[in-house]
C-alpha positions as CSV (number, residue, x, y, z in Angstrom):
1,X,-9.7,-45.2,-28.5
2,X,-7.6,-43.0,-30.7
3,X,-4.5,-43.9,-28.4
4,X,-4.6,-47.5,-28.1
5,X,-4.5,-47.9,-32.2
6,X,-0.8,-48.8,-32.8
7,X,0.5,-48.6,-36.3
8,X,2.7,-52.0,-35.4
9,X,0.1,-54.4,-35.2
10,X,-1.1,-53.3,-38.8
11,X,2.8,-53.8,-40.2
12,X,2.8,-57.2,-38.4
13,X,-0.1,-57.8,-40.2
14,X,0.9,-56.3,-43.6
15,X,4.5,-58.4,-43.7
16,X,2.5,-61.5,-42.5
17,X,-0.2,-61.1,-45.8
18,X,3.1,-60.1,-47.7
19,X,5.1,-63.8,-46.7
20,X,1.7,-65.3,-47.3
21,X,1.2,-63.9,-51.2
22,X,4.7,-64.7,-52.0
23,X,5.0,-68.4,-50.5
24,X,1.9,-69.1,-52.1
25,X,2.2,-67.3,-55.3
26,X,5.7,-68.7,-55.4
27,X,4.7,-72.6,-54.8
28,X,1.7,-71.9,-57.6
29,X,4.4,-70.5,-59.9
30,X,6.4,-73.4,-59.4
31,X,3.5,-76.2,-60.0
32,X,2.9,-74.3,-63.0
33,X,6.2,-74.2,-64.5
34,X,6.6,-77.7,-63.8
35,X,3.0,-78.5,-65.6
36,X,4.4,-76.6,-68.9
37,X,7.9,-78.4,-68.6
38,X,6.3,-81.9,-70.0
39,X,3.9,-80.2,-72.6
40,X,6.6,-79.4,-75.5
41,X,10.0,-78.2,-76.1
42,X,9.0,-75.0,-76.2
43,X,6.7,-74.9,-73.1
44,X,9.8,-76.3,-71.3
45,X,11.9,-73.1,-72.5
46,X,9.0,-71.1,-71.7
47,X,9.3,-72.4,-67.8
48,X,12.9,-72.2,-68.0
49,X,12.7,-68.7,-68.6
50,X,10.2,-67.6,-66.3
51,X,12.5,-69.8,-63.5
52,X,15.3,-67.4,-64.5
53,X,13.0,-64.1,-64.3
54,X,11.9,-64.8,-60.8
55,X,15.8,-65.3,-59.7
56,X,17.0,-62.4,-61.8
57,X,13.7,-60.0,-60.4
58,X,12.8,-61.6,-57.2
59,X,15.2,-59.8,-54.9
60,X,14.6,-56.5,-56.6
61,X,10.5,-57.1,-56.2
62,X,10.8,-58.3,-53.0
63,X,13.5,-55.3,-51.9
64,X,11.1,-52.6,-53.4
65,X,8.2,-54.6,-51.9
66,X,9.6,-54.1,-48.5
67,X,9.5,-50.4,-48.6
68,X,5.4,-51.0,-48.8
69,X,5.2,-51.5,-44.7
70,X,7.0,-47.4,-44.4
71,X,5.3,-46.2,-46.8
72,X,1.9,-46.9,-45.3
73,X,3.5,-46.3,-41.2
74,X,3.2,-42.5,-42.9
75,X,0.1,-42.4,-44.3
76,X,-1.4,-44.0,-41.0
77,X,0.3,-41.3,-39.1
78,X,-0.7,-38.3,-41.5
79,X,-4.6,-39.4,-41.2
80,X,-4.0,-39.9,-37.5
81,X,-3.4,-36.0,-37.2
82,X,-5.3,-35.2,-39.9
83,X,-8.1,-36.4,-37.8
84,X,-6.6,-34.8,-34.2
85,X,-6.1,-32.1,-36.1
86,X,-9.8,-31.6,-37.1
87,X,-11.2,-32.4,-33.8
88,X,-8.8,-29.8,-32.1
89,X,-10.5,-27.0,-34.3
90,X,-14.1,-28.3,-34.4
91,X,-13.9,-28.1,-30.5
92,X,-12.5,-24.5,-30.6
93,X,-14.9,-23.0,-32.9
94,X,-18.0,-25.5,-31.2
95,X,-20.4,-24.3,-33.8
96,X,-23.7,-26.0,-33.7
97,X,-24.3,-25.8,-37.5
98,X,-21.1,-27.9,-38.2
99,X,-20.9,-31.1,-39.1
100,X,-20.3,-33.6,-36.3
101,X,-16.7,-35.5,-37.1
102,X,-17.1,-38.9,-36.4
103,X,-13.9,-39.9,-33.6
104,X,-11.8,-42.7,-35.0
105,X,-13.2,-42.6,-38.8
106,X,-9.4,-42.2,-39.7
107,X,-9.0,-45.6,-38.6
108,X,-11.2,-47.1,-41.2
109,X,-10.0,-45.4,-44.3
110,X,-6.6,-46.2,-43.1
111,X,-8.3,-49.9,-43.2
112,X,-9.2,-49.5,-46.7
113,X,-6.9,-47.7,-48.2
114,X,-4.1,-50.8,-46.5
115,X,-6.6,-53.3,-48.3
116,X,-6.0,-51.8,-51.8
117,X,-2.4,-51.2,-51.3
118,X,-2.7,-55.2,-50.2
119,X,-5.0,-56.1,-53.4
120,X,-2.2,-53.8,-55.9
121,X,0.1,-56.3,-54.5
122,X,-1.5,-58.9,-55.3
123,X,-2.3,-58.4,-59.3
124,X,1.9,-57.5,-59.4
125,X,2.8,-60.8,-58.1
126,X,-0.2,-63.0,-59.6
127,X,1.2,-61.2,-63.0
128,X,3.5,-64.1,-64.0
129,X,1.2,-66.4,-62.9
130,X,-1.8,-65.2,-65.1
131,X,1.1,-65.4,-68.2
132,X,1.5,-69.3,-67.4
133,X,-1.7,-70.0,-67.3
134,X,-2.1,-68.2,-70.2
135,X,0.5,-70.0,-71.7
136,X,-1.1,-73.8,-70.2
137,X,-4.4,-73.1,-71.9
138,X,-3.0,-72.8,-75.2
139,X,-0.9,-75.8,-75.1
């Protein structure tokens, strides 16, 4: 089993989630933005200058983002032979008192620990959208 678990079809997985949360987030911002334009002057600047924030910080975000995909290519391959590495030696010493390792329980913290990475990303890009909404209820 161990072999046939490929870190690509994860990062395929990850970039599509990532294009997801940031066409989506980005078409919400907009609605929003356009919602607080007609409320009052003020509201208007307020969407102007959360239009400008998202040019001036969207590259950076989306550039620092990126690195996310890398980041958790490593960490899938450190529990990978974490794991191997465990087995190896529980097969040499092949005590009976020791605890049996489960085969391919890397896999599934690898699974969760991608989810929160996934979920973190989430609350940093839903950040200027909980601030508009904020900012509609007020209004």
């Amino acid at each position: 089993m161990d072999t046939a678990v490929d870190y690509a079809v994860f990062r395929q997985i990850y970039l599509s989630m990532q294009q997801a949360m940031e066409t989506g987030i980005g078409n919400l911002r907009g609605r929003l933005r356009g919602k607080l334009a007609v409320k009052t002057p003020a509201m208007t600047r307020l969407a102007e200058v959360d239009a400008v924030m998202e040019r001036a910080l969207g590259s950076r975000e989306r550039s620092l983002l990126a690195t996310l995909p890398a980041l958790l290519g490593g960490h899938f391959e450190r529990l990978r032979n974490a794991e191997k590495k465990a087995l190896a030696e529980a097969d040499a010493e092949a005590a009976g008192d020791a605890p049996a390792l489960t085969p391919g329980a890397w896999l599934d913290v690898f699974r969760k620990d991608m989810q929160s990475v996934l979920l973190a990303e989430l609350d940093l890009r839903f950040q200027p959208v909980e601030g508009l909404l904020a900012a509609l209820r007020t209004s």
